[in-house]
C-alpha beads as a LAMMPS data file, in Angstrom:
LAMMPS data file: protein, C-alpha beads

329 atoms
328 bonds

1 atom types
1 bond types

-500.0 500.0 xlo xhi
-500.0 500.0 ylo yhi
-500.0 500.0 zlo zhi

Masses

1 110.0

Atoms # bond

1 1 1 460.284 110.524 -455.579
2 1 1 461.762 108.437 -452.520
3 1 1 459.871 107.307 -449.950
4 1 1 461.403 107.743 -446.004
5 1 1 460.461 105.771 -442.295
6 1 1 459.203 107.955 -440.062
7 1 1 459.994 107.080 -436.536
8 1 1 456.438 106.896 -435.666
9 1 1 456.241 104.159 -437.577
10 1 1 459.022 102.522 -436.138
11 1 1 458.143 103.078 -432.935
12 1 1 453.906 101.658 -433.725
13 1 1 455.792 98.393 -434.936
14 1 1 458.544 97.969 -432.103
15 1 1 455.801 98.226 -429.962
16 1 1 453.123 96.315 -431.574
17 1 1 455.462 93.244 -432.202
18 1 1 456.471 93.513 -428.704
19 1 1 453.047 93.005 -427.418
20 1 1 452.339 90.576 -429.686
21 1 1 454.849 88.175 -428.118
22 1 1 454.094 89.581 -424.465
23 1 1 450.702 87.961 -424.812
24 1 1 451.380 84.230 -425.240
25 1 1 454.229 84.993 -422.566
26 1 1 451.873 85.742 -419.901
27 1 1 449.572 83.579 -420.355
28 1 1 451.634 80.355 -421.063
29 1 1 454.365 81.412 -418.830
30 1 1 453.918 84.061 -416.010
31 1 1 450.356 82.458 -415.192
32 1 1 451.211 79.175 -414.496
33 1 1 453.837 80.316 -412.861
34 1 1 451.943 82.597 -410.728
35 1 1 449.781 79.752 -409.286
36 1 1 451.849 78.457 -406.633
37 1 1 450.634 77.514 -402.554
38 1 1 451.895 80.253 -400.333
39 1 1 455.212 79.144 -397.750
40 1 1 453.647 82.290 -395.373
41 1 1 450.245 81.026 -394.981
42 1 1 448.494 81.822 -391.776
43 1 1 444.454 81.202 -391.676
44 1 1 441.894 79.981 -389.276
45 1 1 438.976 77.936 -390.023
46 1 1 436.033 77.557 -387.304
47 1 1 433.561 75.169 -387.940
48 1 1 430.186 74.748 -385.563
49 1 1 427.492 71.682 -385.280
50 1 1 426.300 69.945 -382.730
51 1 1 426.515 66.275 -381.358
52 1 1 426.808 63.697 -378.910
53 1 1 429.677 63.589 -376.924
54 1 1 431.172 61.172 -374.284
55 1 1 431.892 63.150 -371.115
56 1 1 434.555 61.851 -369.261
57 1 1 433.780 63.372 -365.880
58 1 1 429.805 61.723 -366.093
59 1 1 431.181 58.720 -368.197
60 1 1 428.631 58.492 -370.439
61 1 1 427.606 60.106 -374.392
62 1 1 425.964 63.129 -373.745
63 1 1 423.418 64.236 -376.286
64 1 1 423.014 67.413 -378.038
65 1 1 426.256 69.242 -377.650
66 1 1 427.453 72.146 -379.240
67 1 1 430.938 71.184 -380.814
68 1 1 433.481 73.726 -382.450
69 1 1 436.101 72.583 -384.559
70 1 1 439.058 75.260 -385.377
71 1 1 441.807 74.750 -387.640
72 1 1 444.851 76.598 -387.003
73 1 1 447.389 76.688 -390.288
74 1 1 450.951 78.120 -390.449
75 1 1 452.978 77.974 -393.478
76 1 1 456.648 76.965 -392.042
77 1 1 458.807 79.646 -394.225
78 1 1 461.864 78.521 -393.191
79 1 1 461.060 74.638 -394.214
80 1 1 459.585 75.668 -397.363
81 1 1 462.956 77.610 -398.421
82 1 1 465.096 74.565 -397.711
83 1 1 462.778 72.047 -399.533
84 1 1 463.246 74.657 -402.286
85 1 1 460.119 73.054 -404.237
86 1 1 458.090 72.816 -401.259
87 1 1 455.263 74.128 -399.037
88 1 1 455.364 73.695 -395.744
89 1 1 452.158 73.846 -394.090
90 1 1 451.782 73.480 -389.963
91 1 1 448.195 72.284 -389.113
92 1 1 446.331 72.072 -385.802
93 1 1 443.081 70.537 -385.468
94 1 1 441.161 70.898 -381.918
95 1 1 437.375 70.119 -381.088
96 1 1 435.563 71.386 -378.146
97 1 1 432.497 71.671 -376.359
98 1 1 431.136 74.531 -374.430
99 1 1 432.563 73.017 -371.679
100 1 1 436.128 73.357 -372.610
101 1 1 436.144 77.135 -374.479
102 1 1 437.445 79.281 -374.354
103 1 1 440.793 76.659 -373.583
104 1 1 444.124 79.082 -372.673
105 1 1 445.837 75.900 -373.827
106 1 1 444.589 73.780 -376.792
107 1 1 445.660 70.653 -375.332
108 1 1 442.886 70.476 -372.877
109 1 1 440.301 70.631 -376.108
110 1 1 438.249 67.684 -376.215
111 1 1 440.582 66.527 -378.921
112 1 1 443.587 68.454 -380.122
113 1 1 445.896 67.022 -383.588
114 1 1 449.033 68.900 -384.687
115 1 1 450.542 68.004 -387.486
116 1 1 452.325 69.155 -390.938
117 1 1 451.660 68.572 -394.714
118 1 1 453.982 69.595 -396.901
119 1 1 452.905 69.575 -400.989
120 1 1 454.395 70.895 -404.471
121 1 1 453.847 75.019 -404.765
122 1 1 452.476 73.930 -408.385
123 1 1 450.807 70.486 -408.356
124 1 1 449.649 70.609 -404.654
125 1 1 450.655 66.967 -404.688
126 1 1 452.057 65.603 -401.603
127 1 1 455.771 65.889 -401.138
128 1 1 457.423 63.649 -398.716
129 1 1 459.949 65.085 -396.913
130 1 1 460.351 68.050 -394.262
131 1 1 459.482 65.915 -390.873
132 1 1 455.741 65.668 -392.367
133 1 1 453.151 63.781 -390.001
134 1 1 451.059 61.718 -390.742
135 1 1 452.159 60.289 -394.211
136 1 1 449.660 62.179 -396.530
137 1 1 448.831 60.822 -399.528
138 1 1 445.916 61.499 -402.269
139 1 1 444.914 64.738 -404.521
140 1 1 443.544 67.061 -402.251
141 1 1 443.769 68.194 -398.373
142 1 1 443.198 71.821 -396.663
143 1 1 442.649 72.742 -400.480
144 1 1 442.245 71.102 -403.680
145 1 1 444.871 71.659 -407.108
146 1 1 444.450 75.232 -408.762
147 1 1 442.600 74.608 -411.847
148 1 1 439.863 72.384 -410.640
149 1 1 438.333 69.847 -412.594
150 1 1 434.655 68.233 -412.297
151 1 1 435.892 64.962 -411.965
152 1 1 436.491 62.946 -408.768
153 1 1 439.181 63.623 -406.312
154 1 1 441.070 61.607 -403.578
155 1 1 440.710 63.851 -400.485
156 1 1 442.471 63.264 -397.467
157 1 1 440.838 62.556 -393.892
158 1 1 443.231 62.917 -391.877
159 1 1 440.967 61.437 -388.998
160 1 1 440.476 58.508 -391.185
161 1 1 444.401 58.352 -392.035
162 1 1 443.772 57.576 -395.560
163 1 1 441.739 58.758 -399.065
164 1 1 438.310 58.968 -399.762
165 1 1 436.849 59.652 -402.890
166 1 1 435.121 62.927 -403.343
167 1 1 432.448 63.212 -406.137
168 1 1 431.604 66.483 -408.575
169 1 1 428.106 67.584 -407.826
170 1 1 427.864 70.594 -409.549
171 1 1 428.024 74.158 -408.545
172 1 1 426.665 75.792 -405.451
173 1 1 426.832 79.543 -404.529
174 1 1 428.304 80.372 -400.824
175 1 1 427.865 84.545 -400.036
176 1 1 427.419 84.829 -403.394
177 1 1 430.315 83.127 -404.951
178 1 1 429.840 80.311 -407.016
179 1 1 432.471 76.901 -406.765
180 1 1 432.741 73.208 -407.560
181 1 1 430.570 71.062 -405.096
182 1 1 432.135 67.857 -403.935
183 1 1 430.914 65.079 -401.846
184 1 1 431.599 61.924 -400.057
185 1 1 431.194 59.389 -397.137
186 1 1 433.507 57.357 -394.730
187 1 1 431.933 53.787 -393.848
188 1 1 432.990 52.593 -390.434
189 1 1 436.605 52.178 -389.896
190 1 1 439.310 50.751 -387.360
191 1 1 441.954 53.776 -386.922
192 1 1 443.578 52.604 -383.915
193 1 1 443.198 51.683 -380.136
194 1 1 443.035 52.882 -376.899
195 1 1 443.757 51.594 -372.984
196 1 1 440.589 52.605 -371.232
197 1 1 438.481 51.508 -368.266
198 1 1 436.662 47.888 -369.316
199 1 1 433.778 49.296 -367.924
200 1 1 433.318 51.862 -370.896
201 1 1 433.405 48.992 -373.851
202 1 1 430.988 47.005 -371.640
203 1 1 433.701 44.556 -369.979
204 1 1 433.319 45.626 -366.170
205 1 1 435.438 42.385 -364.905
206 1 1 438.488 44.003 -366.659
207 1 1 440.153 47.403 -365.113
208 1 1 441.642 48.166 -368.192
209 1 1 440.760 47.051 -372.038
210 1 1 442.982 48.069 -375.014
211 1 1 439.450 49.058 -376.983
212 1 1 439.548 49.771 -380.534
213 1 1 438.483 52.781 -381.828
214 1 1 436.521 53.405 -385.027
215 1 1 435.957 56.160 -387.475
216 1 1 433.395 56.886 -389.785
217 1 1 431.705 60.176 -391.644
218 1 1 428.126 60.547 -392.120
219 1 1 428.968 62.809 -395.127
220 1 1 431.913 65.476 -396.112
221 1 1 430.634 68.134 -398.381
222 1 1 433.639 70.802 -400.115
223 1 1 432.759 73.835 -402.108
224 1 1 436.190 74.822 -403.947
225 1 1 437.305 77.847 -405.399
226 1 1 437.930 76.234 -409.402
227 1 1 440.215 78.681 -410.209
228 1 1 442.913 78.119 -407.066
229 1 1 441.626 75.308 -405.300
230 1 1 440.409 77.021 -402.114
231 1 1 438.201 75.598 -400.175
232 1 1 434.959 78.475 -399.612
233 1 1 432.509 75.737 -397.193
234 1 1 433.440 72.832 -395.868
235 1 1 430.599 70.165 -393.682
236 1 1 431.671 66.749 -392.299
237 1 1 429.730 64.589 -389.954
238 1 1 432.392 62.862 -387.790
239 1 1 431.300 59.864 -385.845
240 1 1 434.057 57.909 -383.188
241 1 1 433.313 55.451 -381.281
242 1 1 434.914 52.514 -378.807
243 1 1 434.474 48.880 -379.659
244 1 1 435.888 45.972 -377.342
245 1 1 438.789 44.084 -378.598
246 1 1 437.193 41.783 -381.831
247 1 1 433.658 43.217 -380.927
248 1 1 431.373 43.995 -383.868
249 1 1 429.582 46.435 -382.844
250 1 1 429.965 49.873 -380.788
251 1 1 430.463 49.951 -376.951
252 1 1 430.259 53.720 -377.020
253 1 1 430.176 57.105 -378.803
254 1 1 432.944 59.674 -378.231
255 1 1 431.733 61.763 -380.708
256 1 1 429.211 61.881 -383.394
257 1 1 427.694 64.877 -385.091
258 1 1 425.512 64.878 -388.292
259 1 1 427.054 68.581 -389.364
260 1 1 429.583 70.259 -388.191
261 1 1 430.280 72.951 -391.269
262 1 1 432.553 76.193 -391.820
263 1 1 430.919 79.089 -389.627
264 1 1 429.643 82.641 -391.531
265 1 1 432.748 84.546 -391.239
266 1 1 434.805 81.542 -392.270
267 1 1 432.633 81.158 -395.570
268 1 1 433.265 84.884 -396.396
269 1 1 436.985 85.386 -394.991
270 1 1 437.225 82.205 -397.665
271 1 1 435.220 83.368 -400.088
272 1 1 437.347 86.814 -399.724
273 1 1 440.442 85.406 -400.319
274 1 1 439.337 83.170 -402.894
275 1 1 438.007 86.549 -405.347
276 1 1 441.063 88.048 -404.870
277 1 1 443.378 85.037 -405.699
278 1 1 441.525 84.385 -409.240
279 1 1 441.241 87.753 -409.669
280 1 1 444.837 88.029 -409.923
281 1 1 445.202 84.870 -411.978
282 1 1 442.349 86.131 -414.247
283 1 1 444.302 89.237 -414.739
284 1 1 447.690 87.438 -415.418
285 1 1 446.044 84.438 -417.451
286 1 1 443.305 86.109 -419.167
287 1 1 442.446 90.012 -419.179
288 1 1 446.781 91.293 -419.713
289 1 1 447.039 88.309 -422.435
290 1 1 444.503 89.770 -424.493
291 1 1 444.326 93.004 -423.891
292 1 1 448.432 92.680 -424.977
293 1 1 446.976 90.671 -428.144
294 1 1 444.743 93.008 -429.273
295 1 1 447.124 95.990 -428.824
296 1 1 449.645 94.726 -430.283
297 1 1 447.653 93.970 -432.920
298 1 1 446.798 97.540 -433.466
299 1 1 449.743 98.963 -433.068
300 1 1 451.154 96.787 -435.566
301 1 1 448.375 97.098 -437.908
302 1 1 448.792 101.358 -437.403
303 1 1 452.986 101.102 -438.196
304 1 1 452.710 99.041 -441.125
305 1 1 450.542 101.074 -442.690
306 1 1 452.669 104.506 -442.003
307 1 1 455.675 102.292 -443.170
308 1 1 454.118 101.533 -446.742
309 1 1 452.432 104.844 -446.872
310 1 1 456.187 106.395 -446.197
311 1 1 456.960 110.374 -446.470
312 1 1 457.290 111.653 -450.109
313 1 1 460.072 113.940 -450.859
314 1 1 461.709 115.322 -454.033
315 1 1 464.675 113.499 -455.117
316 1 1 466.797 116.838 -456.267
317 1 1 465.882 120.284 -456.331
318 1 1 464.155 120.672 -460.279
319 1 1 466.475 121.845 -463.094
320 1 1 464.838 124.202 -465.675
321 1 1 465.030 122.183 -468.979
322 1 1 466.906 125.087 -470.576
323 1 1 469.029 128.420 -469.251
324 1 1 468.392 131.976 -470.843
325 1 1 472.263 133.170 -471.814
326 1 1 471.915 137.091 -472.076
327 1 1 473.392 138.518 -475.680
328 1 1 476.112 140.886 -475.816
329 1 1 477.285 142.776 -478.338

Bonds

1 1 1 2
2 1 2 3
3 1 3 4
4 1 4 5
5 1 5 6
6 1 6 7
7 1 7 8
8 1 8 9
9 1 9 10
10 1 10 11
11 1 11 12
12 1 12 13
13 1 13 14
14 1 14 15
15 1 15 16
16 1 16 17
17 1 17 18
18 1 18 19
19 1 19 20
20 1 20 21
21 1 21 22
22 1 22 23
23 1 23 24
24 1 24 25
25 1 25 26
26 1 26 27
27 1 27 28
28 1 28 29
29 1 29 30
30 1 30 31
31 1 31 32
32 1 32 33
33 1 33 34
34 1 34 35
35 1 35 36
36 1 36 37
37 1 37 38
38 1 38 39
39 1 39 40
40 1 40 41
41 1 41 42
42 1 42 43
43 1 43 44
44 1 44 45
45 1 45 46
46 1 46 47
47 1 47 48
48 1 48 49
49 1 49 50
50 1 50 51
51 1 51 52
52 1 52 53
53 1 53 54
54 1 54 55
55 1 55 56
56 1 56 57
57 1 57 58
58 1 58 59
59 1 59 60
60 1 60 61
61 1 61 62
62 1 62 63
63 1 63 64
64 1 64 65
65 1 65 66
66 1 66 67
67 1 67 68
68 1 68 69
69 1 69 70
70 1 70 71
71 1 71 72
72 1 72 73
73 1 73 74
74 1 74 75
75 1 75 76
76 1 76 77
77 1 77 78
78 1 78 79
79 1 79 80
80 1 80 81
81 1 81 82
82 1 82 83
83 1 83 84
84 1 84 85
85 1 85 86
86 1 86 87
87 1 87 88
88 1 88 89
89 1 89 90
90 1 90 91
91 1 91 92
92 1 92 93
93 1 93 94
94 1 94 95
95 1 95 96
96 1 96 97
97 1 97 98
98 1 98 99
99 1 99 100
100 1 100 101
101 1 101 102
102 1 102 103
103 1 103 104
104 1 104 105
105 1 105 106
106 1 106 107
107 1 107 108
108 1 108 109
109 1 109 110
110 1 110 111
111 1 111 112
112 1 112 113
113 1 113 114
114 1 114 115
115 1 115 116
116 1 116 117
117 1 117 118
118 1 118 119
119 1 119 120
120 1 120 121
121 1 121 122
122 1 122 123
123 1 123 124
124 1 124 125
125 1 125 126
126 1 126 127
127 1 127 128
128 1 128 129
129 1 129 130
130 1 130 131
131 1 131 132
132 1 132 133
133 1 133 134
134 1 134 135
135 1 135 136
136 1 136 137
137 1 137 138
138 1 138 139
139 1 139 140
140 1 140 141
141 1 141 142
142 1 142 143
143 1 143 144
144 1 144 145
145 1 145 146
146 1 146 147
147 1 147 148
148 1 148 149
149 1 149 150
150 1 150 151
151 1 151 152
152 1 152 153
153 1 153 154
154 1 154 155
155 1 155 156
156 1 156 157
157 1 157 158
158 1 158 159
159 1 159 160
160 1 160 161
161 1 161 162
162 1 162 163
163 1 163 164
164 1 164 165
165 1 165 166
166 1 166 167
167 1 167 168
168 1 168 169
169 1 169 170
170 1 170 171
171 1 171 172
172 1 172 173
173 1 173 174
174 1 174 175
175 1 175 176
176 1 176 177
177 1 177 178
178 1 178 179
179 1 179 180
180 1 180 181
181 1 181 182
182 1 182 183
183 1 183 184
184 1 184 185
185 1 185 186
186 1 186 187
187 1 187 188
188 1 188 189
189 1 189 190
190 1 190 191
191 1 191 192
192 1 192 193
193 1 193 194
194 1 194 195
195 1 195 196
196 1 196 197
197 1 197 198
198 1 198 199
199 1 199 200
200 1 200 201
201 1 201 202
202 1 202 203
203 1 203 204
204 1 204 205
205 1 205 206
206 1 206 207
207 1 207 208
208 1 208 209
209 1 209 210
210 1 210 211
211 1 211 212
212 1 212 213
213 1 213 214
214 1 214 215
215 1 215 216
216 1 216 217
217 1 217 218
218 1 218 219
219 1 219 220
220 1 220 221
221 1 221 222
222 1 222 223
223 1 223 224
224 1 224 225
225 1 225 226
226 1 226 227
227 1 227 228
228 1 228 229
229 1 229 230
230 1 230 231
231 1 231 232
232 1 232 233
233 1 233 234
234 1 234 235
235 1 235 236
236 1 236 237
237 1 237 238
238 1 238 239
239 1 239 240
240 1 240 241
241 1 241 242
242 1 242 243
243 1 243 244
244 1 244 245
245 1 245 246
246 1 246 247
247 1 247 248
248 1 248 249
249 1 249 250
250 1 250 251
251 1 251 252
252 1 252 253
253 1 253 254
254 1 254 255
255 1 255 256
256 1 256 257
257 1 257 258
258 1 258 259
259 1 259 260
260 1 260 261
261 1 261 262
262 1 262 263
263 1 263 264
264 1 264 265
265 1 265 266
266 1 266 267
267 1 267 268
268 1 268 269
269 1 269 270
270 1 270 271
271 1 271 272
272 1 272 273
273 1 273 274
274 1 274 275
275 1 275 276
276 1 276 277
277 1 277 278
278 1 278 279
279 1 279 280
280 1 280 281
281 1 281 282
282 1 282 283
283 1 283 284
284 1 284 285
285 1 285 286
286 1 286 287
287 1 287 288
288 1 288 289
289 1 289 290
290 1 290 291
291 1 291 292
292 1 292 293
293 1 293 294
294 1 294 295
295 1 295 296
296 1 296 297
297 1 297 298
298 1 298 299
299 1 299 300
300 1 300 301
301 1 301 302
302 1 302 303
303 1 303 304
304 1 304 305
305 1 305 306
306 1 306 307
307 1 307 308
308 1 308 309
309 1 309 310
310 1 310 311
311 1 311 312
312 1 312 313
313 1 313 314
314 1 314 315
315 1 315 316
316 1 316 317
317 1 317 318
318 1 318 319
319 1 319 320
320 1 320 321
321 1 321 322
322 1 322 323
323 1 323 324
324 1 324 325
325 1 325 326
326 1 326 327
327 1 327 328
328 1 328 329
């Protein structure tokens, strides 16, 4: 007897070994590959609090304000492309008061900030080219690395014009979803100057005083996405305020809130896009990977055992031992 390959078998193996080798492909491979920063981003972010806030038509900090920060980003496709490694990310920053929305121009916000980071697709790390402004350094911005760990991060302030150190705190759930909690403060500090009346910074003999203006943060608070990075709730507590030249304390507030934090259909429009971005990394990472694994597997398992089994069939046609010869006479 002989035994034969049926195709079936053939085909069980081919396939089998095929998945086999998909599976460390997609997830060592296609999934890192697949977590990159998007060059056609386009998102708003609206946060809400309320404050203090120096009215320039009164002159004086008026108390209990309601302040609305929105954040306007727009990925810069046609940067990003000539970088080649790079995302280009166009950011505007403005912060109102009731007084001032709705604004048909941002510029006559209470405060209005344009400017443009550009990071690594991959690492999210800062690259430094592309026209960017300010000069952004540190770990983490608008969003943190994909793969987050619980360990400290340097997080940019861009009000601050440096890092600050963010701290794990452990999970939190917001609408449901759960992320990585991080939190930090700003102490007081000089960011720059400005020519206004010496009257404001408490120097009425002088028309005009180049005050100094200070910065500080009663407290930033980030819930992030682990998988991607994305930020799902954000709360800071921005304080700015006017000192006179070499004074040590403040002359007076322009702004200081103890919470100003992502509004309800910011935390779910986040929280949204931050399901269906590790979904899809889940999928490519985890569920295909395995799924591949265990099929090929069983496919593999199913053809080798058709291919030792075989298909018996006769060598020859059987001879009779001996042939009857008729007799004649």
């Amino acid at each position: 007897m002989r035994r034969t390959l049926s195709p079936l078998s053939l085909i069980l193996l081919g396939l089998g070994t095929f998945l086999l080798v998909l599976a460390p492909l997609l997830a060592w491979y296609v999934e890192p590959r697949a977590a990159v920063n998007p060059i056609d981003i386009d998102t708003t972010a609206v946060y809400e609090g309320t404050g203090s806030v120096f009215d320039t038509e009164k002159l004086k900090t008026v108390p209990d304000q309601r302040i609305t920060v929105t954040q306007r980003v727009r990925g810069n496709v046609a940067e990003s492309e000539r970088s080649g490694r790079a995302a280009v990310w166009d950011v505007t920053t403005t912060v109102d008061t009731d007084k001032s929305l709705p604004a048909a121009d941002p510029h006559d916000a209470l405060e209005f900030v344009p400017h443009r980071w550009v990071m690594d697709r991959r690492t999210t790390k800062p690259v430094h080219c592309c026209r960017e402004k300010p000069y952004i350094e540190g770990e983490a911005y608008l969003k943190f690395p994909f793969d987050v760990r619980k360990r400290s991060y340097q997080w940019w302030d861009n009000s601050l014009g440096s890092t600050v150190t963010l701290r794990y705190r452990g999970t939190e759930k917001v609408q449901g979803y759960t992320g990585y909690r991080f939190t930090g403060t700003v102490p007081p500090s000089k960011v720059g100057t400005r020519l206004v009346p010496g009257s404001i910074v408490d120097q009425a003999g002088r028309p005009q005083v180049l005050a100094e203006e200070w910065y500080s943060n009663h407290g930033v608070e980030l819930v992030v996405d682990q998988a991607t990075g994305r930020v799902i709730y954000a709360q800071v507590g921005p304080k700015r305020t006017l000192r006179a030249p070499g004074a040590k304390k403040d002359a007076v507030v322009l702004l200081d809130s103890r919470k100003v934090a992502f509004t309800t259909d910011t935390q779910k429009e986040a929280v949204r896009q931050a399901r269906r971005d590790s979904g899809q990394l889940r999928t490519v990472g985890e569920t295909l990977p395995i799924g591949a694994a265990v099929a090929g597997f069983v496919l593999t398992v199913a053809g080798g055992v058709l291919v030792v089994r075989g298909r018996k069939r006769p060598d020859s046609q059987e001879t009779p031992d001996t042939y009857r010869v008729p007799l004649t006479m």
